[in-house]
BAKEPA-383697 format. One record per atom (N, C-alpha, C, CB): residue in one letter; x, y, z; residue number from 0; chain. Coordinates in pm, whole numbers, plus 50000, padded with zeros to 5 digits. Each point is the difference from the previous one (the first is absolute). Glycine has a CB too. Example, Ala and Ser with C-alpha at 12.3 -4.5 7.8 and 13.67 -1.06 7.14 Angstrom:
residues 2
<seza A <51319 49431 50780> 0 A>
<seza A <49911 50119 50000> 0 A>
<seza A <50090 50120 50000> 0 A>
<seza A <49811 49883 50125> 0 A>
<seza S <50154 50222 49803> 1 A>
<seza S <50082 50119 50006> 1 A>
<seza S <49923 50109 50073> 1 A>
<seza S <50118 49937 49785> 1 A>
//
This chain:
residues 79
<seza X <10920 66920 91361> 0 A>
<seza X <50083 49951 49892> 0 A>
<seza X <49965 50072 49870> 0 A>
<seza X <50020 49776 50114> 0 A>
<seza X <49864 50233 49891> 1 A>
<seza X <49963 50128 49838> 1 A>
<seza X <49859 50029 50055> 1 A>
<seza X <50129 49883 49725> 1 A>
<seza X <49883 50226 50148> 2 A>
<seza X <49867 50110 50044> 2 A>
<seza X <49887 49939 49972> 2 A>
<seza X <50102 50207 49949> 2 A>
<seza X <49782 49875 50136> 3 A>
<seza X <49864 49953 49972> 3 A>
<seza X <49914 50102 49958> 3 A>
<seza X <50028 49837 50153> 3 A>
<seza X <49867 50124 49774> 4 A>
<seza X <49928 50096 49899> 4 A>
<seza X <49844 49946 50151> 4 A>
<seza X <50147 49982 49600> 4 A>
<seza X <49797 50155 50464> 5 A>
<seza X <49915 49970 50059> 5 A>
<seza X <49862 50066 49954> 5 A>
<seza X <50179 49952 50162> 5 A>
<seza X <49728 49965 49778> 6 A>
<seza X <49864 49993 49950> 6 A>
<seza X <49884 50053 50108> 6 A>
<seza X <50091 49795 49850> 6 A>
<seza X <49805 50276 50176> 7 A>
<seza X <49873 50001 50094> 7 A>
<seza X <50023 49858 50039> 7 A>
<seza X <49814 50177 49889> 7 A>
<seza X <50184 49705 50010> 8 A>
<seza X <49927 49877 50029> 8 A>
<seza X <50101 49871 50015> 8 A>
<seza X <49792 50104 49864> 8 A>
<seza X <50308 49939 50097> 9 A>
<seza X <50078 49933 49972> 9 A>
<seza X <50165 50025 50009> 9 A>
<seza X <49789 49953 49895> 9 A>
<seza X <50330 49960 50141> 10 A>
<seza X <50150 50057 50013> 10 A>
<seza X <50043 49868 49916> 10 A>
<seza X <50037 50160 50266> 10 A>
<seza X <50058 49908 49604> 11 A>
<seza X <50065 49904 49954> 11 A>
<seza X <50164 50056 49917> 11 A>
<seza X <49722 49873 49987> 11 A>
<seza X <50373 50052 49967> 12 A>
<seza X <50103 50096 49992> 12 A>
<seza X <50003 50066 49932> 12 A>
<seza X <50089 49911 50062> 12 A>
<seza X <49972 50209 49929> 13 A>
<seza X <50023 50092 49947> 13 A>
<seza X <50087 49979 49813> 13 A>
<seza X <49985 50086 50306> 13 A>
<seza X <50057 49836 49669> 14 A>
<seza X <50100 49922 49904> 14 A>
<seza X <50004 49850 49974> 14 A>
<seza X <50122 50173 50071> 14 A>
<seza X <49803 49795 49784> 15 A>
<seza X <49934 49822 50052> 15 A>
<seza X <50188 49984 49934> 15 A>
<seza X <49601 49892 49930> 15 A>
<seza X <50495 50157 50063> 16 A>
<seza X <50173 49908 50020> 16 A>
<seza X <50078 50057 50080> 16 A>
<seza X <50027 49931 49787> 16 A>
<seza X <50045 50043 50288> 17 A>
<seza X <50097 50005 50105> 17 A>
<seza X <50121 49953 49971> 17 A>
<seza X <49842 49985 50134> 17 A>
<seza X <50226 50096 49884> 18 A>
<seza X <50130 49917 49911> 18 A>
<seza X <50068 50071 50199> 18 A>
<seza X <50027 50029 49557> 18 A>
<seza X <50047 49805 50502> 19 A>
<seza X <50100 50050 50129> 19 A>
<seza X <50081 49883 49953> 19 A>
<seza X <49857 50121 50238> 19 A>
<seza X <50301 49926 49741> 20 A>
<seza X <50107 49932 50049> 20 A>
<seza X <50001 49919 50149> 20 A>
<seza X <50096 50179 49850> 20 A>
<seza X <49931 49665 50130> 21 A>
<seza X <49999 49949 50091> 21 A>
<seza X <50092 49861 49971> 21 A>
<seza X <49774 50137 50068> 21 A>
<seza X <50280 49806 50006> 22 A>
<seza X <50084 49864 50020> 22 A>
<seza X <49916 49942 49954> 22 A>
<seza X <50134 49999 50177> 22 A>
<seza X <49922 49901 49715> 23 A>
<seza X <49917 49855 49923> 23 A>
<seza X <50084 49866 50025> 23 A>
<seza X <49905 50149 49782> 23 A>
<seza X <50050 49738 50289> 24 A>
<seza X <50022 49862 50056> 24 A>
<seza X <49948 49928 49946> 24 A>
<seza X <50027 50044 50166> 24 A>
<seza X <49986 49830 49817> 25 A>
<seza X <49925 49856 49969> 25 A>
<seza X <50096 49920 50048> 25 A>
<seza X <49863 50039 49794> 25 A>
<seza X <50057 49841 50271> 26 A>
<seza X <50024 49897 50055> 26 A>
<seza X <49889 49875 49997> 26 A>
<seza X <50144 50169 50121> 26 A>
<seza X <49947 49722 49879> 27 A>
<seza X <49849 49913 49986> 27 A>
<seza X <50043 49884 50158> 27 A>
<seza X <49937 49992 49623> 27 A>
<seza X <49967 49962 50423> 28 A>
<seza X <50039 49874 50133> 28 A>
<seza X <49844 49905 49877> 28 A>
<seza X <50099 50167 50401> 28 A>
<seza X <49998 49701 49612> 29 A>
<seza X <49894 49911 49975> 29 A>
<seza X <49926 50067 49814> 29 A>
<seza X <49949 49951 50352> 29 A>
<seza X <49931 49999 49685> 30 A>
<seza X <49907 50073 49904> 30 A>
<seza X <49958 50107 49987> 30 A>
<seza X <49958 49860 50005> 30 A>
<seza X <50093 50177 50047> 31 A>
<seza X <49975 50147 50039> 31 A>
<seza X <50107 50093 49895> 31 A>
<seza X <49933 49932 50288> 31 A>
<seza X <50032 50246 49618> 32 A>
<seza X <50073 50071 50017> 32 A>
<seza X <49947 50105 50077> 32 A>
<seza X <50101 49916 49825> 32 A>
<seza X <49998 50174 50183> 33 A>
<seza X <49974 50159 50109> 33 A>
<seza X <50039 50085 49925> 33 A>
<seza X <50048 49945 50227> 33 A>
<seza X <49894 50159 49739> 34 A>
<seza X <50056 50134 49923> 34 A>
<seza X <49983 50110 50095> 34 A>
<seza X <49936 49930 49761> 34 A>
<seza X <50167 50117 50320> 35 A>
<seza X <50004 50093 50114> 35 A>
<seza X <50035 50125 49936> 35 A>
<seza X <50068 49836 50179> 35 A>
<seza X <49839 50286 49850> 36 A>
<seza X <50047 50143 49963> 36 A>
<seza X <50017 50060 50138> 36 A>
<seza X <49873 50031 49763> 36 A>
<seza X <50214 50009 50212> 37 A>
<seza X <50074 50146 50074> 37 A>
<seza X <50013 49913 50176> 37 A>
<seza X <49835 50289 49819> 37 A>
<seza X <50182 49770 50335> 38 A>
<seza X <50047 49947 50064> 38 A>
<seza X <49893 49999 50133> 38 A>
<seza X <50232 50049 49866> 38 A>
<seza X <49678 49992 50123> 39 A>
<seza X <49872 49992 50104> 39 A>
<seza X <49964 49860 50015> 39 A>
<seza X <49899 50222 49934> 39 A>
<seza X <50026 49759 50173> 40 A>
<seza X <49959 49888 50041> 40 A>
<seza X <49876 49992 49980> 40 A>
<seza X <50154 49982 50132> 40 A>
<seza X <49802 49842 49804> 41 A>
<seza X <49848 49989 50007> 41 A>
<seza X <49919 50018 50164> 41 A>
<seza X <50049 49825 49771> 41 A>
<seza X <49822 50234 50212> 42 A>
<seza X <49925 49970 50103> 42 A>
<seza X <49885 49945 49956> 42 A>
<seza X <50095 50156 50121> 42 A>
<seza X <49846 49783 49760> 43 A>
<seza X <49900 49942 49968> 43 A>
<seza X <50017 49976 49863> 43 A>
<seza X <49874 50087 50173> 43 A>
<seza X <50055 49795 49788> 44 A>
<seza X <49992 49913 49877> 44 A>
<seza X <49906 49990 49919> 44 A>
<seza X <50106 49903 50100> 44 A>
<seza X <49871 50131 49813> 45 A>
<seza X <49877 49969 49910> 45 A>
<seza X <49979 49932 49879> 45 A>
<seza X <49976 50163 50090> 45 A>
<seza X <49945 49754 49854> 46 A>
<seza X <50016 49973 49880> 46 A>
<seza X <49886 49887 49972> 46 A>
<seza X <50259 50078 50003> 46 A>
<seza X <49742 49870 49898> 47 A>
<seza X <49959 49852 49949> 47 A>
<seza X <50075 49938 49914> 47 A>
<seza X <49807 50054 50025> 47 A>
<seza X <50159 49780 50016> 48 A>
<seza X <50013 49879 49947> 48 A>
<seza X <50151 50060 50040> 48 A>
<seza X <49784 49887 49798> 48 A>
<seza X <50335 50024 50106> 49 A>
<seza X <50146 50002 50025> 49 A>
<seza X <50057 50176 49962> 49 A>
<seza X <50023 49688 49924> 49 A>
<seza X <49938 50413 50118> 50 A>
<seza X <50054 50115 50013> 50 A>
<seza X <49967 50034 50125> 50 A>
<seza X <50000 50055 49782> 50 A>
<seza X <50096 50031 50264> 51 A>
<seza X <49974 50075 50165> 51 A>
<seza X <50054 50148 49962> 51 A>
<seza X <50061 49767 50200> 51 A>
<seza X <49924 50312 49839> 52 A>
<seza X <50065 50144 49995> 52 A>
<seza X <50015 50005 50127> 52 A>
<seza X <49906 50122 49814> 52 A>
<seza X <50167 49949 50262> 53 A>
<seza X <50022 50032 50124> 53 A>
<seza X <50012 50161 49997> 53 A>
<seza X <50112 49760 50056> 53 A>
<seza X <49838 50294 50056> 54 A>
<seza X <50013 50160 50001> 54 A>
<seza X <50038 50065 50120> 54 A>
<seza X <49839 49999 49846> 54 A>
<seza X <50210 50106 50154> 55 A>
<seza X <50066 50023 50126> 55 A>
<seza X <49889 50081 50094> 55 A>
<seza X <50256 50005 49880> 55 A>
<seza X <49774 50035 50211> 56 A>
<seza X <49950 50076 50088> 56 A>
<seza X <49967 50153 49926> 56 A>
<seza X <50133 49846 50192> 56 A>
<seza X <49950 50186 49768> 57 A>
<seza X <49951 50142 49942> 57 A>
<seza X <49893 49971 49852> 57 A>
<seza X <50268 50132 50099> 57 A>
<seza X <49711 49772 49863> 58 A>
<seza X <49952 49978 49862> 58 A>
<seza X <50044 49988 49851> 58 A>
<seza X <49894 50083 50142> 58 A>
<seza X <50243 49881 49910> 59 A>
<seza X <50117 49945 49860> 59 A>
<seza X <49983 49843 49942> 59 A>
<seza X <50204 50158 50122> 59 A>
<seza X <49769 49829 49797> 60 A>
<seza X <50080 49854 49971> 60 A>
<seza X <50146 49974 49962> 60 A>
<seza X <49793 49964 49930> 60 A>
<seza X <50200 49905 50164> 61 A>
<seza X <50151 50015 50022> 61 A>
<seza X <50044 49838 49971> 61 A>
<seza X <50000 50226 50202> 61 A>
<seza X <49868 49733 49771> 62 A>
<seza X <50071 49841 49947> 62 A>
<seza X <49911 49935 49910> 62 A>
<seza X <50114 49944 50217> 62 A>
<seza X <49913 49990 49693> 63 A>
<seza X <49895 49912 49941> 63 A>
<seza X <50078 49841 50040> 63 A>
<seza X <49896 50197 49770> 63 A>
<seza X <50012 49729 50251> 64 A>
<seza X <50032 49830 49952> 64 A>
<seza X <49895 49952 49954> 64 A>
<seza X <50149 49939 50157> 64 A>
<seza X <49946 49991 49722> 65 A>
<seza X <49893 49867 49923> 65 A>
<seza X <50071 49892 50068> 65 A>
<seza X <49931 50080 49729> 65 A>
<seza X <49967 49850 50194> 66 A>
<seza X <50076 49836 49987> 66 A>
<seza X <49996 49941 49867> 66 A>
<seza X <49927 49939 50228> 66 A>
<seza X <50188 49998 49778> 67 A>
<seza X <50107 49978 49894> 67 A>
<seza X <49883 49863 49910> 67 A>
<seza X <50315 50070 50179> 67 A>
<seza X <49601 50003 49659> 68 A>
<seza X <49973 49891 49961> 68 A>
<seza X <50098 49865 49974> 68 A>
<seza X <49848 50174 49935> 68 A>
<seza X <50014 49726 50039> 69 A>
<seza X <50137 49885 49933> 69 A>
<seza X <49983 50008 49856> 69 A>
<seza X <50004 49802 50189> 69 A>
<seza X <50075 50164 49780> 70 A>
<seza X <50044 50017 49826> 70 A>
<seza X <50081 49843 49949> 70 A>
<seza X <50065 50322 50027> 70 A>
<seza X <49818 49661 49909> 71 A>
<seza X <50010 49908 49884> 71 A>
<seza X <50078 49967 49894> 71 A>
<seza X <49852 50045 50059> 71 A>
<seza X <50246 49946 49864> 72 A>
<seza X <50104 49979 49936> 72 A>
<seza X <49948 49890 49883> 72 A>
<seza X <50168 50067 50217> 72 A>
<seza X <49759 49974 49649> 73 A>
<seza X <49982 49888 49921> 73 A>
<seza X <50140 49913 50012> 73 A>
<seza X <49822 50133 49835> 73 A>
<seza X <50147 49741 50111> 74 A>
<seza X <50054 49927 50004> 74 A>
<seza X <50144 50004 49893> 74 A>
<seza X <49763 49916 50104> 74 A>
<seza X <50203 50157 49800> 75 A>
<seza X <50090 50051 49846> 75 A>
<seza X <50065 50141 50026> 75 A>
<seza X <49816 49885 49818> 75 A>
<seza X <50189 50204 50329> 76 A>
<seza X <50038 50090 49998> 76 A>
<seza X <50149 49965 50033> 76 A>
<seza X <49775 50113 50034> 76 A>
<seza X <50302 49973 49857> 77 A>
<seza X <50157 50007 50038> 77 A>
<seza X <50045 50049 50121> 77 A>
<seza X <50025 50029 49793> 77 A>
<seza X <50103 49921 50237> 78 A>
<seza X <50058 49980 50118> 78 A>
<seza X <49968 49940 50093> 78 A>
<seza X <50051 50134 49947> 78 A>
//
C-alpha cells in the first residue's frame, strides 16, 4: 500500500502521510457508530475501552467504532 524506508535495524514507512482516495460510510446500530473507509473487509480488531479499529488482511484500516457518549442537556438549554 506505500513505500518502506528499510534501516540495518529497523523498517518503517517511507512517508509519515499517505494521502489514498477511498469510499467514506457511517452508520450507527444501537450505541454504536461505524466510520467505514474504502471497501475491504475487517480481519481483526483492535483497540481500547469504547474504540475498536478494525484492519484488514493486507494492513488497512478500514473501520473505526465508538460508542455513542451520553450527553447531558442542562436543564436551561434551548430547545
Amino acid at each position: 500500500m506505500w513505500e518502506w524506508r528499510v534501516a540495518p535495524d529497523y523498517v518503517e514507512p517511507a512517508k509519515r502521510d499517505v494521502s489514498i482516495p477511498q469510499h467514506l460510510a457511517w452508520s450507527t446500530q444501537g450505541d454504536n457508530v461505524f466510520l467505514q473507509f474504502g471497501d475491504s473487509q475487517a480481519s481483526w480488531f483492535v483497540g481500547s475501552g469504547d474504540t475498536k479499529f478494525a484492519i484488514s488482511e493486507s494492513g488497512e484500516l478500514v473501520c473505526m467504532a465508538v460508542r455513542r457518549p451520553e450527553v447531558e442537556l442542562p436543564p436551561d438549554y434551548p430547545g
